[in-house]
C-alpha atoms as a printed R data frame, in Angstrom:
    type eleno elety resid chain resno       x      y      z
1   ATOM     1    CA   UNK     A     1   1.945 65.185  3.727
2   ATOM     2    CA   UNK     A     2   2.547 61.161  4.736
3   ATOM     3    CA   UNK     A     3   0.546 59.533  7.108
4   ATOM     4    CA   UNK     A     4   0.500 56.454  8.315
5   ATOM     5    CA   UNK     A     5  -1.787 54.863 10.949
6   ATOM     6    CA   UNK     A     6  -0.514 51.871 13.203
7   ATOM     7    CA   UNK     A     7  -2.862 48.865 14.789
8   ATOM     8    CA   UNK     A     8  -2.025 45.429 16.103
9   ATOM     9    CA   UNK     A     9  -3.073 43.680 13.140
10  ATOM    10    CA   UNK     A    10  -4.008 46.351 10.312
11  ATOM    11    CA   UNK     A    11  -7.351 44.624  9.596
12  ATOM    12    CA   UNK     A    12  -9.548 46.988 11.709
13  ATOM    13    CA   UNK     A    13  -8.510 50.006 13.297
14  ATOM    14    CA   UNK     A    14  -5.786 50.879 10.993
15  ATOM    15    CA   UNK     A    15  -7.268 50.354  7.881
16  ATOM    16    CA   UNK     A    16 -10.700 51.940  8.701
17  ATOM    17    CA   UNK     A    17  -8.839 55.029  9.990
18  ATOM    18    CA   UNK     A    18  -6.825 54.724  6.245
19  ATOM    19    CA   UNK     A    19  -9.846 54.856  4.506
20  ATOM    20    CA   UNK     A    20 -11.722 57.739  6.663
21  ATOM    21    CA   UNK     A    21  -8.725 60.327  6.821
22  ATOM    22    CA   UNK     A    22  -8.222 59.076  2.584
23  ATOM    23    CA   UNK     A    23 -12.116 60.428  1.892
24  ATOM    24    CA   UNK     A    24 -11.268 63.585  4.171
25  ATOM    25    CA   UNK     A    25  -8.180 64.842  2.551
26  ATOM    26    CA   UNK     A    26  -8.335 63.497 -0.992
27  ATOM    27    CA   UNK     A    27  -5.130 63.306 -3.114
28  ATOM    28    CA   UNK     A    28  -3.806 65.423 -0.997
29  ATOM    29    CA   UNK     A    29  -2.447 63.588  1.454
30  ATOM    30    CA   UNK     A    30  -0.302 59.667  1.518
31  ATOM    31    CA   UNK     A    31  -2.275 57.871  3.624
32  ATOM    32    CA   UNK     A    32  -1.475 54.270  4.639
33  ATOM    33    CA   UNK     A    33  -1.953 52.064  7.566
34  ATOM    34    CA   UNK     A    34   0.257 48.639  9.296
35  ATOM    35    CA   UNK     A    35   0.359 46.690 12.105
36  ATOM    36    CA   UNK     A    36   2.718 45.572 15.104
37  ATOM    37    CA   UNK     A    37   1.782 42.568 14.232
38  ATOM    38    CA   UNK     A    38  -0.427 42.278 10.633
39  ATOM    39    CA   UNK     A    39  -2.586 39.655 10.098
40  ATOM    40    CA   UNK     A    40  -4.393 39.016  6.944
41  ATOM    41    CA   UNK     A    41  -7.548 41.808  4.885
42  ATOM    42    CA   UNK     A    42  -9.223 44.480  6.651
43  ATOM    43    CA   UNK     A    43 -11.972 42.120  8.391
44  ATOM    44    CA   UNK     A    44 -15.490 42.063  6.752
45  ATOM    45    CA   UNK     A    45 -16.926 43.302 10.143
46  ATOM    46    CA   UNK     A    46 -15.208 46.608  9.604
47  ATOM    47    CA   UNK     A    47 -15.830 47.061  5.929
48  ATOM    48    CA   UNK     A    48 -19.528 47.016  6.623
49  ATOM    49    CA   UNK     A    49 -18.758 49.098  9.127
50  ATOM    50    CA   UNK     A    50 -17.518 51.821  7.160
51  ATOM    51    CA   UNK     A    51 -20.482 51.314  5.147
52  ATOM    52    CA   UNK     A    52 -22.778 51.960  7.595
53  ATOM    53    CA   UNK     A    53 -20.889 55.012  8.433
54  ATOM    54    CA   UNK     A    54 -21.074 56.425  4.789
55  ATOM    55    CA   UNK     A    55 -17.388 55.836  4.063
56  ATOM    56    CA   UNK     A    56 -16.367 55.226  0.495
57  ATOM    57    CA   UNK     A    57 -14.375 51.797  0.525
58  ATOM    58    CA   UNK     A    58 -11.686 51.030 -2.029
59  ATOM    59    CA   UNK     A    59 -12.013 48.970 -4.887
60  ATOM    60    CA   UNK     A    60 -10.142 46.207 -3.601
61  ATOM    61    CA   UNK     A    61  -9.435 44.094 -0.575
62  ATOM    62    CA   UNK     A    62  -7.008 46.188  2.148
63  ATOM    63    CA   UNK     A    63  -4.513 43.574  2.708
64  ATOM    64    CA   UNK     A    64  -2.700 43.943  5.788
65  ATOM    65    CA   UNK     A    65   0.960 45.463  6.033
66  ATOM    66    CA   UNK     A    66   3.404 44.735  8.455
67  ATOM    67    CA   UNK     A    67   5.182 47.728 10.070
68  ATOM    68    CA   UNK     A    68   8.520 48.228  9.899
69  ATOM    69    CA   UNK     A    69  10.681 50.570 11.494
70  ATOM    70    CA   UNK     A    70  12.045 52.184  8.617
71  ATOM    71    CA   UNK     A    71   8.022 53.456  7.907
72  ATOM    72    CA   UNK     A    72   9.437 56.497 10.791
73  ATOM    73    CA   UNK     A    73  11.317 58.126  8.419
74  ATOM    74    CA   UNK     A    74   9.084 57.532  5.184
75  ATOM    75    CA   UNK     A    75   5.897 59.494  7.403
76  ATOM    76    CA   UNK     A    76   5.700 62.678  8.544
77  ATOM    77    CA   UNK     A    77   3.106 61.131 10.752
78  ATOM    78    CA   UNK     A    78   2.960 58.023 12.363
79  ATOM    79    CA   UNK     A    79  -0.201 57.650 13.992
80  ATOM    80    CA   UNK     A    80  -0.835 54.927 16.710
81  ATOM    81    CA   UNK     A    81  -4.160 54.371 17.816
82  ATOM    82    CA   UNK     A    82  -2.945 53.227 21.542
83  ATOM    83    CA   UNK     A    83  -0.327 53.803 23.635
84  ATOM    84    CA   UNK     A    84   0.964 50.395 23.154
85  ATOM    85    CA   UNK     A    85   1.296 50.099 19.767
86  ATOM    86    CA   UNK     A    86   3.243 53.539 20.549
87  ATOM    87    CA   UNK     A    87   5.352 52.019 23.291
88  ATOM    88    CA   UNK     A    88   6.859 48.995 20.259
89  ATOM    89    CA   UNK     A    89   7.584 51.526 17.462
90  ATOM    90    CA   UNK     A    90   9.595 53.860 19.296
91  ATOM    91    CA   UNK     A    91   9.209 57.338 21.082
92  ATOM    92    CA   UNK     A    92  10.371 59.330 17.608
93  ATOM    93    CA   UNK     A    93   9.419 62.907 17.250
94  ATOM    94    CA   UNK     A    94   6.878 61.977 14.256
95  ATOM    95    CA   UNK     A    95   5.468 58.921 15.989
96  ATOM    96    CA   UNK     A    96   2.085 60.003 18.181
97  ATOM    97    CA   UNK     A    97  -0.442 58.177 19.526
98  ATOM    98    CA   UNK     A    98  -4.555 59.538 18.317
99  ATOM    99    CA   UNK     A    99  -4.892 60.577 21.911
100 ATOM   100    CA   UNK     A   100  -1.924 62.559 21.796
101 ATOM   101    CA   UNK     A   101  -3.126 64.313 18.684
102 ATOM   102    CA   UNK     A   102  -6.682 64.979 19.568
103 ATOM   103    CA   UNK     A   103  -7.653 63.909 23.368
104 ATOM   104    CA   UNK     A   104  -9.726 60.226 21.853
105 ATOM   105    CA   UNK     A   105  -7.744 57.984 24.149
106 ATOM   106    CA   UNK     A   106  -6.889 54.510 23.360
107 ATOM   107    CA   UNK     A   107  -9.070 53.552 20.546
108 ATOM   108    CA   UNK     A   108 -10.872 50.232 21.554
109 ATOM   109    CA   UNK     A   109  -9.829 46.995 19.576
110 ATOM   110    CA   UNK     A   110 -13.102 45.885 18.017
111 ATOM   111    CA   UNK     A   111 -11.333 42.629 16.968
112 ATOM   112    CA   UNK     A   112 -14.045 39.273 17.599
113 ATOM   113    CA   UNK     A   113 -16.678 41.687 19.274
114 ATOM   114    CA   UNK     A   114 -20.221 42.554 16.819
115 ATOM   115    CA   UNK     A   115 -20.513 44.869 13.907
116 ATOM   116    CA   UNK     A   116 -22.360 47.435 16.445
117 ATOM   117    CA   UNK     A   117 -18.516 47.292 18.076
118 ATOM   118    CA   UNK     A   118 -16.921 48.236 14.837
119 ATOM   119    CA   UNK     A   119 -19.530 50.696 13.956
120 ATOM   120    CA   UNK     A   120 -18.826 52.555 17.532
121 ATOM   121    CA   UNK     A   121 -15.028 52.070 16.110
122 ATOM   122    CA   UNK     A   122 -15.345 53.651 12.996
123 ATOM   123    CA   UNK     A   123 -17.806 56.584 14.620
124 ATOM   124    CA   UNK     A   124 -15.009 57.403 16.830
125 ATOM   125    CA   UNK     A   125 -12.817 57.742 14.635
126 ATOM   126    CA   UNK     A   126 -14.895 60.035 12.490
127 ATOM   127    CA   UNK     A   127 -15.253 61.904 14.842
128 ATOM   128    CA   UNK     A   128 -11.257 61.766 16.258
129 ATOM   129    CA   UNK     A   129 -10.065 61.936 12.165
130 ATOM   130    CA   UNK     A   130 -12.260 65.353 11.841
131 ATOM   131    CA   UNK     A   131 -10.370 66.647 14.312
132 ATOM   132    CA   UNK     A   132  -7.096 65.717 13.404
133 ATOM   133    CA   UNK     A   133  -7.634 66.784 10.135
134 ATOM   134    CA   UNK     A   134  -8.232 70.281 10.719
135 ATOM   135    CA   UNK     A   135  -5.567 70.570 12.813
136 ATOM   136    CA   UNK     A   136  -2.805 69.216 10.713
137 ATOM   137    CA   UNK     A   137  -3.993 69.249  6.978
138 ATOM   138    CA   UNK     A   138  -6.637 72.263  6.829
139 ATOM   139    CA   UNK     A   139  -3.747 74.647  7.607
140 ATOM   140    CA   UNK     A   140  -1.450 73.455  4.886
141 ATOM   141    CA   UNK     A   141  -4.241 73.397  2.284
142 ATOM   142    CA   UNK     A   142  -5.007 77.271  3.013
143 ATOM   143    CA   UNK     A   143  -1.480 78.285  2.143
């Protein structure tokens, strides 16, 4: 399975949902994330935040990717975490938004707001990840 996960500018939301659904599925799953509109590295605000939340972080810096539409055909999942980001991509069968998937709504754009912002972020997405997990890798791994 292929999933990738869509922000504004792939340095928060994105990339911190990239690394939380990588430590929950393992090898097992592609998982990348890109922006509408990348910017630059995951901020530092969200790396510590993933800290915080006991997330393993990758070796190196997460440099942002821009999105491009032909990413719809190279997922089987492309996962937007608001209904905007949703709205620029395209209304393709494989393109959902988090809320669609699991009931989070829009997740909040921690961008310029404190590390106890990003740390509600990246708790929410835990929590919204778990759930999304289960439902679309747990019963391809029990085949």
């Amino acid at each position: 399975m292929k999933i990738l996960f869509v922000c504004t500018g792939n340095i928060c939301r994105s990339p911190m949902a990239e690394v939380i659904f990588k430590n929950l599925s393992g090898k097992s799953t592609v998982v990348r994330s890109a922006g509408t509109h990348a910017a630059d590295v995951m901020t530092h605000k969200a790396g510590e935040a993933l800290k915080v939340c006991g997330e393993k972080l990758p070796r190196k810096k997460m440099k942002a990717t821009q999105f491009i539409p032909q990413m719809i055909q190279q997922f089987d999942y492309v996962i937007c975490m608001t209904r905007r980001h949703k709205e620029i991509i395209g209304n393709e069968p494989n393109v959902k938004t988090l809320d669609e998937l699991t009931g989070s709504g829009d997740i909040f754009d921690p961008y310029g707001w404190s590390l106890d912002a990003y740390i509600e972020v990246c708790k929410k997405l835990q929590k919204e990840l778990g759930i999304l997990y289960n439902a679309i890798c747990k019963p391809i791994q029990s085949k």
